[in-house]
C-alpha positions as CSV (number, residue, x, y, z in Angstrom):
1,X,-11.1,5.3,9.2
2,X,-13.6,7.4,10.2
3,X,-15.5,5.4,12.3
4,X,-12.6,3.9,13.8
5,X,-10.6,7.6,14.6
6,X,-14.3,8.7,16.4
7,X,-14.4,5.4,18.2
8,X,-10.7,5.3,19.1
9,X,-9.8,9.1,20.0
10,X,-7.1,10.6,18.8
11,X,-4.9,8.8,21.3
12,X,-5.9,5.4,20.7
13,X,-5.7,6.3,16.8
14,X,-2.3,7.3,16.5
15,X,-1.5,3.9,18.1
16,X,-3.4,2.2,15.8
17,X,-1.3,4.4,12.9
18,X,1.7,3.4,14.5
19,X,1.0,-0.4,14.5
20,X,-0.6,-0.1,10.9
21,X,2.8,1.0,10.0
22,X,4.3,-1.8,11.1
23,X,1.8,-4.0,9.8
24,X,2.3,-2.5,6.2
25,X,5.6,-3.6,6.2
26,X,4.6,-7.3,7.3
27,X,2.4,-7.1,4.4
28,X,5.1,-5.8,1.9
29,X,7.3,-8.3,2.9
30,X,5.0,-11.5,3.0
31,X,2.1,-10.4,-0.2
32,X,2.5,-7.5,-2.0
33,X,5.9,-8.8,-3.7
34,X,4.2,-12.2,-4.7
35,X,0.8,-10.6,-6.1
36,X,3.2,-8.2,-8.5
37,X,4.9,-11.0,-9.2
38,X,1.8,-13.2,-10.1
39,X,0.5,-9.9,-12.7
40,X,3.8,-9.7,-14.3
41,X,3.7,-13.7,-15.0
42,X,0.1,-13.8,-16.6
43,X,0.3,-10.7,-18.5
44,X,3.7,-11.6,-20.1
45,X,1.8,-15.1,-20.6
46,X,5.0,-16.9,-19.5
47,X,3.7,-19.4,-17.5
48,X,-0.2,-20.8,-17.1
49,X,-1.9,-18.3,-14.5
50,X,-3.5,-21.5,-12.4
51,X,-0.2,-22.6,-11.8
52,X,1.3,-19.0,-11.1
53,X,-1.5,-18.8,-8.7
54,X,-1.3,-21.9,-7.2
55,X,2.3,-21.0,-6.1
56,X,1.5,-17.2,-5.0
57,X,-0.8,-18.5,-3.0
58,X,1.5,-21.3,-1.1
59,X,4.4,-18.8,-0.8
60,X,2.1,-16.1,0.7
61,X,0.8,-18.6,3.5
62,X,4.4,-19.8,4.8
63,X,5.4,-16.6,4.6
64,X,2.8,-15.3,7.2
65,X,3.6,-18.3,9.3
66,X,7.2,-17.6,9.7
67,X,6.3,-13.4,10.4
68,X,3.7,-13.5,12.7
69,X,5.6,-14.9,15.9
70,X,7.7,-12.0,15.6
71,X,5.6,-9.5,14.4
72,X,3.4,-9.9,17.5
73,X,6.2,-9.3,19.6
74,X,7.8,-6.1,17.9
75,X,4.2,-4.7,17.8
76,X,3.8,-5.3,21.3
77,X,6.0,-2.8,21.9
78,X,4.7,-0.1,20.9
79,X,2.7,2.5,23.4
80,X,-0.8,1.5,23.6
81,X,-0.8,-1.7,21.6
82,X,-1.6,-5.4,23.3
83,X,0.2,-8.5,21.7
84,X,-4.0,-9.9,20.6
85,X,-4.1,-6.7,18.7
86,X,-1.1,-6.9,16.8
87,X,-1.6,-10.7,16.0
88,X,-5.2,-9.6,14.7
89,X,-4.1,-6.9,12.3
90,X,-1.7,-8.9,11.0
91,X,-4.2,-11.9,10.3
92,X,-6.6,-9.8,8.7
93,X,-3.5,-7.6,6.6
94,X,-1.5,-10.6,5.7
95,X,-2.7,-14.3,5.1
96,X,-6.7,-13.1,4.4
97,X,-5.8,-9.6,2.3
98,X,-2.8,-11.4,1.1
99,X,-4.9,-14.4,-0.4
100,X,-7.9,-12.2,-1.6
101,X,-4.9,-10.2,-3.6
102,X,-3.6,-13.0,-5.3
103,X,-7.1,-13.6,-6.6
104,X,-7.3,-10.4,-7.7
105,X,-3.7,-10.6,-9.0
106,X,-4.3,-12.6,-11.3
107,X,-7.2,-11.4,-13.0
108,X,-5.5,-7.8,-12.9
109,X,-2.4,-10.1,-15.1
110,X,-5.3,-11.2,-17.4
111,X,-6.9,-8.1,-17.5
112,X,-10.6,-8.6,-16.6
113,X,-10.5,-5.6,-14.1
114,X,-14.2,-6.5,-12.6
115,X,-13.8,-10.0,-11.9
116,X,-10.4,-8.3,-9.9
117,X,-13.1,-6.1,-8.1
118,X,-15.2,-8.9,-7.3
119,X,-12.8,-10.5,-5.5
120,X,-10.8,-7.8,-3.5
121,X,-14.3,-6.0,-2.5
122,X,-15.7,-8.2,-0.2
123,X,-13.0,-8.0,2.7
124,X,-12.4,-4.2,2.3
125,X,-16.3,-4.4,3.0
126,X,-16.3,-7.0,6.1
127,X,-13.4,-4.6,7.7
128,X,-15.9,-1.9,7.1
129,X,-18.5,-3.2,8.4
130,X,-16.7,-4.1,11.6
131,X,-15.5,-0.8,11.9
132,X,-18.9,0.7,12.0
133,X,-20.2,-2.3,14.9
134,X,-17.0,-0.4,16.9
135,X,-18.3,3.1,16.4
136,X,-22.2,2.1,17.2
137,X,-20.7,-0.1,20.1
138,X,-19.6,1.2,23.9
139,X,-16.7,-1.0,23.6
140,X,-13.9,1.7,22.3
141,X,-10.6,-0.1,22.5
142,X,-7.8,-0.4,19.9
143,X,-7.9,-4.7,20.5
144,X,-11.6,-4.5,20.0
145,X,-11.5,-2.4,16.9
146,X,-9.0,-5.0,15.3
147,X,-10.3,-8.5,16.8
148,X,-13.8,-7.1,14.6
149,X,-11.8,-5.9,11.9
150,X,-10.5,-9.5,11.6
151,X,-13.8,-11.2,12.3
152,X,-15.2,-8.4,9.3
153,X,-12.1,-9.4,7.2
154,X,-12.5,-13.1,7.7
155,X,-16.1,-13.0,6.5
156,X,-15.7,-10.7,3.7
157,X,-12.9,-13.4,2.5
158,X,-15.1,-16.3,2.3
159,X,-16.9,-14.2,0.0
160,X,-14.5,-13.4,-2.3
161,X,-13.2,-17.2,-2.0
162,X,-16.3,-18.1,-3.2
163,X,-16.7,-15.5,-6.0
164,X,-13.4,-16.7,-7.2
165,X,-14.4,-20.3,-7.6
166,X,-17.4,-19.0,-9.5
167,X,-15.4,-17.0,-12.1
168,X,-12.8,-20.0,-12.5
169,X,-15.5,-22.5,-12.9
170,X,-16.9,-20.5,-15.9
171,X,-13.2,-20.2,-17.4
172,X,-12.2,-22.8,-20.3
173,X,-10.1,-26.1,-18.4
174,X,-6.7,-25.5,-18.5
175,X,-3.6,-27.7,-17.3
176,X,-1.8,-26.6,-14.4
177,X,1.9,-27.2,-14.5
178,X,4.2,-26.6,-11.9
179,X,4.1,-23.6,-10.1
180,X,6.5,-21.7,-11.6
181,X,8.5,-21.0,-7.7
182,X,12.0,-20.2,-9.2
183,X,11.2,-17.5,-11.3
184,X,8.4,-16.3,-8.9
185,X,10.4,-16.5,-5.8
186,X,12.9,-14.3,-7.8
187,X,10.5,-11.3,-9.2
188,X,8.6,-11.8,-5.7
189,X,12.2,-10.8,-3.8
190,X,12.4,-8.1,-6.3
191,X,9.3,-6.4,-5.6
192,X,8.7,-7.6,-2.1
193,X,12.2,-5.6,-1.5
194,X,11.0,-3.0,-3.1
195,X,7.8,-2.7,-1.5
196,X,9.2,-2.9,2.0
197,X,11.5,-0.4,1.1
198,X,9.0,2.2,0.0
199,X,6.6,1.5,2.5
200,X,9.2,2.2,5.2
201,X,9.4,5.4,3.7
202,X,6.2,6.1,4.0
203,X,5.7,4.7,7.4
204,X,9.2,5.4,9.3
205,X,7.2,8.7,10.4
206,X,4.1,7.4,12.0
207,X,6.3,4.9,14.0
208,X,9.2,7.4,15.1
209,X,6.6,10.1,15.9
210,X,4.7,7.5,18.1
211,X,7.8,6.4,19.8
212,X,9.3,10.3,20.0
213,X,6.0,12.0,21.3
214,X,3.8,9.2,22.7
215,X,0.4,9.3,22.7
216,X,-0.5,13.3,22.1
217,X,-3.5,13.9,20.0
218,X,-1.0,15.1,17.1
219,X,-0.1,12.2,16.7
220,X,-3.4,11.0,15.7
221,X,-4.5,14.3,13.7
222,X,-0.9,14.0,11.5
223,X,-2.1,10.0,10.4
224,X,-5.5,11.0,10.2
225,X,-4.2,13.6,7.5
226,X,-2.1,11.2,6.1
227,X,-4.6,8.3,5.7
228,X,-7.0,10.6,4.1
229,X,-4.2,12.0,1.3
230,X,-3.5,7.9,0.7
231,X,-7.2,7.3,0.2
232,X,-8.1,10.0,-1.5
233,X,-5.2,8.8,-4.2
234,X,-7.0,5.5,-4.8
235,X,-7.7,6.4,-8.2
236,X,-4.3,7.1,-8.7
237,X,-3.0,3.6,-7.7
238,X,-5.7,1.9,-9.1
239,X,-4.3,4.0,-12.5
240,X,-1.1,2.3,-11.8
241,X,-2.7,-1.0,-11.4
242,X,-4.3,-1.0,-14.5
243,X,-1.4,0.1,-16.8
244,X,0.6,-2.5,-15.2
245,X,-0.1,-5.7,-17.7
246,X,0.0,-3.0,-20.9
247,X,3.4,-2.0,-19.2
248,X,4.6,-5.9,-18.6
249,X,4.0,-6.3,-22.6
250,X,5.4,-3.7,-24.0
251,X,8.1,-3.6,-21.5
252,X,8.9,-7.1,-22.7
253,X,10.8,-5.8,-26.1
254,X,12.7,-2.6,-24.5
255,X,12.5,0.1,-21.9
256,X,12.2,2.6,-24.5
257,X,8.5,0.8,-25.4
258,X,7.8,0.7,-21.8
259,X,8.1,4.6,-21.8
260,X,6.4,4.8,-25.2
261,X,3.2,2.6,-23.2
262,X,3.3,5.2,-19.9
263,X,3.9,8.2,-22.1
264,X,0.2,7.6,-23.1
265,X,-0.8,7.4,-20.1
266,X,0.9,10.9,-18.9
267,X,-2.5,13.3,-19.3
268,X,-4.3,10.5,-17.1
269,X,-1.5,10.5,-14.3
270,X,-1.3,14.1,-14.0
271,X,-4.6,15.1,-13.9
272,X,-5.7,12.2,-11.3
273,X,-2.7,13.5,-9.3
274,X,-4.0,17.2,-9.8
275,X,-7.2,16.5,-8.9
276,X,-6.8,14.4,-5.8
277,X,-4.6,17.3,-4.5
278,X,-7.2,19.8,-4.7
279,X,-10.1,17.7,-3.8
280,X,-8.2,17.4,-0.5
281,X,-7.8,21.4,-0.5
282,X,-11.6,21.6,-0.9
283,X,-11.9,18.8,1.8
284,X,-10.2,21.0,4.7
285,X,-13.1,23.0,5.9
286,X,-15.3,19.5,6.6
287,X,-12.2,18.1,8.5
288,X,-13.3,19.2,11.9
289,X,-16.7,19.1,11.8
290,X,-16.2,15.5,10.2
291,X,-13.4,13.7,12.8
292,X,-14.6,15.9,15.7
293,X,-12.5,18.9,17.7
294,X,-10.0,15.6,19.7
295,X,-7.5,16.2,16.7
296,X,-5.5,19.1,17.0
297,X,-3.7,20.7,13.6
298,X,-5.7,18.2,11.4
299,X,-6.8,20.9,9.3
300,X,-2.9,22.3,8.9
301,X,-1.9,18.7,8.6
302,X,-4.2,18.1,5.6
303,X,-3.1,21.3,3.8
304,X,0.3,20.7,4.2
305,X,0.4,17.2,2.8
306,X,-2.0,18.1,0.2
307,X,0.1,18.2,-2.9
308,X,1.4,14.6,-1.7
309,X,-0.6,13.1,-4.1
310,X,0.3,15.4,-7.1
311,X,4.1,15.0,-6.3
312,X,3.8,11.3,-6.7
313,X,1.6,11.3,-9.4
314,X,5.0,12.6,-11.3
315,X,7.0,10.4,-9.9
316,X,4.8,7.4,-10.9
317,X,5.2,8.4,-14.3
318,X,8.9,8.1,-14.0
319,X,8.9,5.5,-12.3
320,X,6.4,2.7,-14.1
321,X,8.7,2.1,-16.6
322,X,11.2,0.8,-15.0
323,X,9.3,-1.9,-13.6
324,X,7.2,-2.7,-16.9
325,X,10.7,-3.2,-18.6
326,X,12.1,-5.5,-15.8
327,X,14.6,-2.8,-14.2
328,X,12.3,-2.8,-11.1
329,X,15.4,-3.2,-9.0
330,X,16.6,0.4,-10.4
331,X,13.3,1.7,-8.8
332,X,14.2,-0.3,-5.4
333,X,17.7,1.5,-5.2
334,X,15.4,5.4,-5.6
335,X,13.4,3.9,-2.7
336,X,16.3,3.3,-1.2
337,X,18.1,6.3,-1.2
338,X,14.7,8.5,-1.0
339,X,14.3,6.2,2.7
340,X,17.7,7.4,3.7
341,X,16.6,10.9,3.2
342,X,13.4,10.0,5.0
343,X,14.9,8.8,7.6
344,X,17.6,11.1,8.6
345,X,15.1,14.0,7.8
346,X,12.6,12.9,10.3
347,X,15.2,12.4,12.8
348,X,16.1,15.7,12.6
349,X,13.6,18.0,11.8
350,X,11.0,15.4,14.5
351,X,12.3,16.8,17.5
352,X,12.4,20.4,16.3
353,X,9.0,20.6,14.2
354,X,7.0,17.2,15.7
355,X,4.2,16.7,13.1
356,X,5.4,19.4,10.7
357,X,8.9,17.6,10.6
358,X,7.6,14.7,9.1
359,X,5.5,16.6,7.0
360,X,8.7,18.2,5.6
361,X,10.6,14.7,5.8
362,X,7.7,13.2,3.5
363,X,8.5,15.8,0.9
364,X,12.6,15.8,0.8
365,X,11.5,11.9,0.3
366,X,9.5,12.6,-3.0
367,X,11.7,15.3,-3.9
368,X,15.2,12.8,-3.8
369,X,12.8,10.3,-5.5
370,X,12.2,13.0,-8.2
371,X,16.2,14.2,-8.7
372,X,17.2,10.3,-9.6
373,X,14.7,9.2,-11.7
374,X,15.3,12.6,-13.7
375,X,18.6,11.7,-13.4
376,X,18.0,8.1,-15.0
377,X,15.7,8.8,-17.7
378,X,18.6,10.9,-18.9
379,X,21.2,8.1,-18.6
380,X,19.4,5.5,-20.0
381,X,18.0,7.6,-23.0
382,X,18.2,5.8,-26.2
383,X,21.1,7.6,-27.1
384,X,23.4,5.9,-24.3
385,X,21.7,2.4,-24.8
């Protein structure tokens, strides 16, 4: 991000934020809903995790098919961004990230966490890579920056597709059934609904500030800020990745044992959530000096969404059981309501406060989140089972 914001200015960045947006919703509809699917399958050992795989994989790639036609016309759209640009984000976000998750996916289900690493790594490196041949370059556009991010991407797969091979080959032979597509189809609508949902909520602002105030650096500083309190809460979703099989298990027999599984894992959420919050506080001074004086209010935009990560750590927490006990479509109809309140808030407070409306429409979201899931631990206690 970095070398791409410096590269890019803070014009042609907030472009880029806006068609990333769009692009994460391409990606929750099409992968992430099938890779969720495919760790809840292996680590509840219902079905063999070739076949599972198998079928991820073929569901993923028809799925891409069918949304890029479209997608490259909706993102063309949008101020700034050419229809080659669009299509190459959502190459190197869908069908290549997509595949390399499913790989991972199902070691995550099996949980052998570095062979997962081993095979997710190698894109995220090609798109670095290609990011820092657009800084070191004199060739600054927002089509260049993702035609290499998709020739990075591309590369970085074959790696992985070939680490994969590696760690199968040394795996005992297995038989591969069927592809188990009814049942995955049905958790992958589940969670790809739910995904879509909460990535809108977390992406309406970047594509309604682009569309309301155009191309001003503020634009760029506000999803600048916003990256950075998303990366910097890596360790936080990686948290949530990990407890995910442990969650599938014991979310098997009740939701009560689901909550018994997270409510170890409580000191661990909080105090990742704490302390991404207040690196990002510490953080402030370098912004500047780091992305260079083009960006406007970075500095306020990182202190304001600063506690972002904290305020989701606790509603993670509150939320994970749900899905480990297979209620994940209670935690799609939070999203949903919380995206309502995202929604209308940023079309209201937008016009008034421009970046610090949606820094105030990002935290009536978490806060609506918060209010229901209270509200449904209490419901479902044991007591009213």
């Amino acid at each position: 991000m970095l070398a791409t914001s410096r590269s890019l200015g803070a014009s042609g960045f907030g472009s880029l934020a806006a068609l990333s947006s769009l692009t994460s919703l391409a990606v929750s509809v099409a992968i992430s809903g099938f890779n969720h699917a495919l760790t809840q399958l292996v680590a509840q050992s219902r079905h063999e995790p070739t076949s599972a795989s198998r079928g991820a994989r073929r569901s993923i790639v028809v799925a891409a098919l069918a949304l890029v036609a479209p997608f490259g016309i909706l993102a063309g759209l949008l101020p700034g961004v050419t229809v080659t640009a669009a299509i190459a984000l959502f190459l190197i976000d869908v069908p290549i990230t997509g595949l390399a998750e499913t790989m991972s996916s199902r070691f995550v289900g099996e949980r052998r966490f570095s062979a997962a690493f081993l095979v997710l790594a190698p894109v995220a490196v090609g798109r670095l890579a290609a990011a820092a041949v657009v800084w070191l370059t004199p060739v600054h556009t927002l089509q260049g920056a993702t035609v290499a991010a998709l020739i990075g991407g591309a590369a970085g797969f074959v790696v992985a597709l070939t680490a994969n091979m590696r760690l199968l080959r040394s795996d005992r032979p297995q038989r591969v059934d069927r592809p188990p597509y009814r049942r995955a189809f049905r958790l992958a609508a589940l969670f790809g609904t739910g995904n879509v949902v909460n990535r809108a909520g977390n992406d309406a602002d970047k594509v309604l500030l682009s569309a309301s105030l155009g191309e001003i650096p503020a634009v760029g500083s506000y999803a600048i800020a916003y990256r950075l309190a998303e990366y910097a809460a890596i360790p936080m979703t990686a948290l949530s990745a990990a407890a995910y099989p442990r969650l599938f298990r014991a979310g098997a027999d009740s939701l009560e044992s689901a909550r018994h599984a997270s409510r170890a894992l409580r000191t661990r959420y909080l105090v990742t959530g704490a302390a991404t919050s207040l690196v990002i506080v510490a953080a402030i001074p370098l912004a500047t000096p780091v992305f260079g004086d083009s960006y406007p209010h970075l500095s306020q935009s990182l202190l304001a969404l600063a506690m972002l990560p904290m305020v989701r750590a606790v509603n993670n927490y509150l939320a994970e059981p749900l899905t480990g006990a297979g209620r994940h479509g209670l935690r799609v109809w939070v999203w949903t309501a919380a995206l309502v309140a995202n929604l209308a808030a940023n079309v209201v407070l937008i016009p008034i406060w421009g970046i610090f409306g949606a820094v105030a429409a990002t935290y009536v979201t978490e806060a609506t989140q918060f209010a229901i899931l209270v509200w449904l631990k209490r419901r479902l206690a044991p007591a009213s089972m």
